[in-house]
N, C-alpha and C positions, 0 to 999 in steps of 0.2 A: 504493500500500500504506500508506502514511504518513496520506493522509487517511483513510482507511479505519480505522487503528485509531485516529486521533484521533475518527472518529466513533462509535465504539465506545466509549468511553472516555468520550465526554460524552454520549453516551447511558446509560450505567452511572450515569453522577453525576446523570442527574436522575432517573432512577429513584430512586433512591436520597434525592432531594429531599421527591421524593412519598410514599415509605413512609415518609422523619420525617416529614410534613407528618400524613399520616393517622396517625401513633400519636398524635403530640401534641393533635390533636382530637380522637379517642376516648379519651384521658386526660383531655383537656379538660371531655369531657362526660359523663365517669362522676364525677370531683370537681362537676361541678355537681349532679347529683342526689341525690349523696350530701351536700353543702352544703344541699339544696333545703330551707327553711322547711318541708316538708311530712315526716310521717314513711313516706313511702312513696315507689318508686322510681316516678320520671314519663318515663324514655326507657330505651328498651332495642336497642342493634344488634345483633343476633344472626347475626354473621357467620360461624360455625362452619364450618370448611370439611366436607364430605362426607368427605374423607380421615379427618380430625381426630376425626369424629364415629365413624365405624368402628371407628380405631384405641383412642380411647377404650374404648369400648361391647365390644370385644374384651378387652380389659385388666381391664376391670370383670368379666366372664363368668368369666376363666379363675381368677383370682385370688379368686374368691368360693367362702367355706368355708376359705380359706387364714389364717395367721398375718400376712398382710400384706394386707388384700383393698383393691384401688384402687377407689374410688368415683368413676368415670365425671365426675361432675358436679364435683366438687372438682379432676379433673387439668386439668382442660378450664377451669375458673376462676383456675387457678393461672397457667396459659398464656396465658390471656385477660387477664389482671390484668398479667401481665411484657411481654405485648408488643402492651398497647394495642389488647387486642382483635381484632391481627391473626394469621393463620391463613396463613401460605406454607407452601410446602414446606418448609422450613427447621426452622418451626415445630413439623410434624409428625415432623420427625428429632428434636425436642429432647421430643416428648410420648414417644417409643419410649425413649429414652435416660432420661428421667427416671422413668416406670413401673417400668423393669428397677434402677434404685435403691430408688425405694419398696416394690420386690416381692420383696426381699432384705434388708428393713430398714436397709440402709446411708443412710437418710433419710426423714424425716416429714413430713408434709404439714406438720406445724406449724413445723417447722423453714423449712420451703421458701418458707412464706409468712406469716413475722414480721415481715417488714420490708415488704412487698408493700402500699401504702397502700390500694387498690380491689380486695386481695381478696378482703374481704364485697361490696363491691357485684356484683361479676362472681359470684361462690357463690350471692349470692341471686337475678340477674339470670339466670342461666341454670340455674338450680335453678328456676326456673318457667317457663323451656321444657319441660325434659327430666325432672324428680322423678317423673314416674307412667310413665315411657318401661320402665323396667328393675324387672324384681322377682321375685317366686315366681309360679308359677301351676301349672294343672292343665290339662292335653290330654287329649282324648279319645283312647286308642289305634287306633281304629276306628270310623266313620262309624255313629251309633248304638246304638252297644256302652256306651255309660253307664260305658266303666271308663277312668278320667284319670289319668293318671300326672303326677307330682308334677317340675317344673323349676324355674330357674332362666334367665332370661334375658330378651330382647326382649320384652316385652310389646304394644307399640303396632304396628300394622299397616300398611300401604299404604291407601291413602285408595279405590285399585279393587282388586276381585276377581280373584285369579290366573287368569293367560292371556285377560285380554281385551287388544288393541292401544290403543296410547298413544301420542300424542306433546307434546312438551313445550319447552319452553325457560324462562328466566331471563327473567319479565318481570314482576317485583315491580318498584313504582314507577315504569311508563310513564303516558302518560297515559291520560285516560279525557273524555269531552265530553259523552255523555249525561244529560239533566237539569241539567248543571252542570260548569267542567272540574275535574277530583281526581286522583288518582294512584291507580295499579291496588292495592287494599293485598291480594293474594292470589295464588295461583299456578294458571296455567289449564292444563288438562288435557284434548288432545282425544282423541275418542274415539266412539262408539259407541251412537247411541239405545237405552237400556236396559242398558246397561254395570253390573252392579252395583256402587255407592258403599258404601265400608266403612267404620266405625266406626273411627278413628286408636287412639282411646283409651277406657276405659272413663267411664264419665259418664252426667250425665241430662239430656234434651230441654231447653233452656229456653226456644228459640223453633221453633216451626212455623209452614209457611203461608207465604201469600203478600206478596213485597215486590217494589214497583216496579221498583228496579233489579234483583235475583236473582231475578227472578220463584220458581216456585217454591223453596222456600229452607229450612235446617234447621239449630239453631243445638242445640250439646252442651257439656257445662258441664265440665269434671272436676271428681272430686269434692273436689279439694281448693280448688277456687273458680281458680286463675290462669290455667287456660286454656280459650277460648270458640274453639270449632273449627265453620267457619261453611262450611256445601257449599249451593251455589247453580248456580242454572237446571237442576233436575233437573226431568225426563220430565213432557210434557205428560201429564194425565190420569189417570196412576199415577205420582206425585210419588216416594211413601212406602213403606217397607216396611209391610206388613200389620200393624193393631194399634197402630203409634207414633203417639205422643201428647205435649204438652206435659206432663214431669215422667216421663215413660217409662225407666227406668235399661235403659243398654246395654254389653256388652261391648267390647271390642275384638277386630274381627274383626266385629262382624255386620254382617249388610246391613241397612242405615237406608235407604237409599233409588237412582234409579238415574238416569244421564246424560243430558241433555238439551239444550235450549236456551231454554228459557223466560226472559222477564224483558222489562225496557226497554221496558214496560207498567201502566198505570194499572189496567189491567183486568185482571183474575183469569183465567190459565189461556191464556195468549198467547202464542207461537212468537214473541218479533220480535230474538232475537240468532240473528245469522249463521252462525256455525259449534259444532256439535255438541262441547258441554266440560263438564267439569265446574268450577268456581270454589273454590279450596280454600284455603281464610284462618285464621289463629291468632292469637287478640287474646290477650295477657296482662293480667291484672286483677290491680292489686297493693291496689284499692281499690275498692268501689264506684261511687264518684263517676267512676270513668276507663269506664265499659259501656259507655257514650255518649255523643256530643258533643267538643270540644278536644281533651281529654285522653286521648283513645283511643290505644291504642299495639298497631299491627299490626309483628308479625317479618316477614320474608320467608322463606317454608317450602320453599322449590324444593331446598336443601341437605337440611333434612330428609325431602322424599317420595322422594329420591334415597337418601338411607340405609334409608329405611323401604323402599325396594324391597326385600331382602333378607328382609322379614317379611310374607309377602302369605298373606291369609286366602283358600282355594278357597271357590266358591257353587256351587249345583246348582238348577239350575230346580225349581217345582214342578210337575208336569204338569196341563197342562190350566187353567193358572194366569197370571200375567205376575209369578208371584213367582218370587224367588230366596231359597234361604237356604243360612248356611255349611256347612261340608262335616263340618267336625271343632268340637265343641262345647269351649268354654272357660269354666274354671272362675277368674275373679281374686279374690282375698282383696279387694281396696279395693273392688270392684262388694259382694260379698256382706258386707262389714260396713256398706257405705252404706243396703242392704236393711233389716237388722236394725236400724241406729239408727232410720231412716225407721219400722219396725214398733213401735219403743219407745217414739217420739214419738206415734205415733196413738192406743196406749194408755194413755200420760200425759194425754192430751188428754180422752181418752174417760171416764178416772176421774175427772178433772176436773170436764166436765162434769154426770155421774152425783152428782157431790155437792154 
């Protein structure tokens, strides 16, 4: 009994090693890039637990329209900023405990985080995961009925169409050998030749088409530029939802394109990955210069398609077709003011020219 709870006991204390070990290098490395000679952020871990994420995004929902409303991304950066980034359980008793303060006014975010050295870098660092996640928007009441009723909440969707089968695991950053060896920077999703792929977020096309490693492949921008949402080895032969095109503005929720295995080919339109997935990646862009090359910086999303499960867009076939499309049409403010500037600019352009 004696060694037993001695080994219990020094098993506590290196645990306990390891989480100061890991805060102090994720403090570590949120002071370097807020130090960094550059004015933009160059590393971001986005460790957010699924709990955490929930709980937040609850808190934000309930409390909006109130005299206290918690801003989902600022509690989660407050949290992120005091304990180094990390997300235990612990953690998320102390995110419940400190909401039910700021949702009573018995304390301020600015209060909470005056002293808190990193938390702008954690506000801006996870304000460009999650800023287009949560907002207003409009629902169709009824599968073609043109009449949308006006909410508040969840905006971004599940990356597959409700009620298709899935399986998954946590396998950000294994390796990878094909072409070269790298680390997986994406989260694979299996599933079902033809599986409808949905739009995460609202945004516009900015790559299509074919790439060696993702063989067919489909890149979305949001539209405030920081996150590039990348679905790869979709469907030989019918890659694409009907119509989509490079610069094509899309909701959240629609079907952009559907499941396959394509890729790990030079050649266009080639079956040679092994098991039937989808490839689901989120670059954040704090800069132009970071698209492509070194400075690229992928999250690991497997936390957030596990949160986003809760918001899943239905598809219905179209008959006689191999299309799919959504069930319940949505209406987002950021998609239709992107429309309109986009509409502003071509007629700037056009007077322009004309004179």
């Amino acid at each position: 009994m004696k060694n037993l709870r001695l080994a219990i006991i020094i098993e506590i204390i290196c645990l306990c090693v390891v989480c100061g070990i890991l805060f102090r290098e994720n403090a570590s490395r949120a002071a370097s890039a807020e130090e960094s000679n550059q004015d933009f952020i160059t590393w971001v871990d986005f460790d957010v637990s699924y709990e955490a994420l929930s709980a937040a995004c609850q808190w934000d929902v309930d409390t909006y329209g109130t005299k206290y409303h918690i801003d989902w991304v600022e509690l989660l950066a407050y949290l992120g900023a005091k304990n180094g980034g990390s997300f235990s359980k612990k953690t998320v008793k102390e995110l419940a405990d400190t909401a039910v303060k700021l949702s009573t006014g018995e304390v301020s975010m600015e209060e909470l985080t005056k002293d808190l050295t990193h938390y702008a870098y954690y506000l801006e660092a996870y304000g460009a995961v999650l800023n287009g996640y949560l907002g207003e928007f409009e629902t169709e009441t009824e599968p073609g009925s043109g009449i949308y009723e006006a909410s508040y909440g969840l905006k971004a969707c599940f990356p597959l169409a409700k009620g298709f089968p899935y399986s998954d695991y946590d396998d950000f950053g294994v390796s990878r050998s094909y072409g070269y060896k790298r680390r997986h920077l994406g989260h694979d999703m299996m599933g079902q030749i033809g599986t409808p792929v949905m739009a995460v977020e609202s945004g516009y096309v900015e790559a299509i088409g074919w790439n060696q490693y993702g063989g067919w492949r489909l890149g979305i921008r949001s539209f405030d530029g920081q996150r590039y949402y990348y679905y790869a080895h979709l469907r030989q032969n019918y890659p694409y939802a009907e119509g989509l095109s490079e610069g094509s503005v899309v909701t959240a929720g629609d079907v952009v394109g559907y499941m396959g295995h394509t890729g790990y080919s030079a050649t266009e339109n080639v079956n040679n990955i092994r098991e039937v997935h989808l490839h689901f990646g989120i670059q954040l862009i704090f800069d132009d210069s970071q698209k492509e090359g070194n400075g690229e910086i992928w999250i690991n999303p497997y936390n957030l398609a596990r949160f986003l499960k809760s918001h899943q867009s239905e598809a219905v076939k179209v008959a006689d077709t191999k299309e799919w499309k959504r069930v319940l049409g949505m209406k987002d403010p950021a998609a239709e003011q992107y429309k309109a500037e986009q509409e502003a600019a071509k007629e700037r352009e056009a007077g322009e020219e004309q004179e």
